[in-house]
N, C-alpha and C positions, 0 to 999 in steps of 0.2 A: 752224574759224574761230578765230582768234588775238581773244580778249575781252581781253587785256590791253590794245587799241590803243583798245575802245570806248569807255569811260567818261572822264568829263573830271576831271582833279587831284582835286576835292572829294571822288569819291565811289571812289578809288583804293585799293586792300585791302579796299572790303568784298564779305561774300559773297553771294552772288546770289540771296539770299534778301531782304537789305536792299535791291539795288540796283533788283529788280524792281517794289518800292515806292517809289524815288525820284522825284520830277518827272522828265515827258521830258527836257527839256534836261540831264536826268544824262547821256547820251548824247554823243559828241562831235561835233560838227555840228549840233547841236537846237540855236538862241537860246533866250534865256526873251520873244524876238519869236514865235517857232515856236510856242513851248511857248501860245499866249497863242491862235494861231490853230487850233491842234490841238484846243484843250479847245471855242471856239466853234463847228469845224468839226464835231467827231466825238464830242467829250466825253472827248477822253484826256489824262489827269490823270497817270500816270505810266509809268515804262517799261513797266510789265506789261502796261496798258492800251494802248500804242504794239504791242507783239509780238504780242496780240489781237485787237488791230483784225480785222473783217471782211473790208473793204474793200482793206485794206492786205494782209491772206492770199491773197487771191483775187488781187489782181494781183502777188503774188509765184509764185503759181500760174502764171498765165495767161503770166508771163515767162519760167520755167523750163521748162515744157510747150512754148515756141515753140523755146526752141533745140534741142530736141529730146533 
């Protein structure tokens, strides 16, 4: 997976130690709309919390187990 395309301008050179602790919306594609509905939804406050998600593993699961 090419990570140099994911994160947005702001949070550009750091290392994935930092970024893991960022707000979602560090992500490219995440709004700080998203980011607003994610933390009501699920309670996820930053990317670490986003790649943790439960919900969010299971149907990354349930998607790569379908195409076989």
């Amino acid at each position: 997976m090419d990570l140099t395309k994911t994160p947005v301008k702001a949070c550009e050179g750091k290392a994935l130690s930092e970024l893991v602790n960022a707000p979602d919306h560090a992500i490219a594609g995440v709004s700080e709309a998203d980011d607003k509905h994610l933390q009501e939804a699920f309670n996820i406050k930053t990317v670490g919390d986003l790649g943790k998600n439960k919900f969010f593993l299971r149907a990354q699961a349930i998607a790569a187990l379908a195409e076989g």
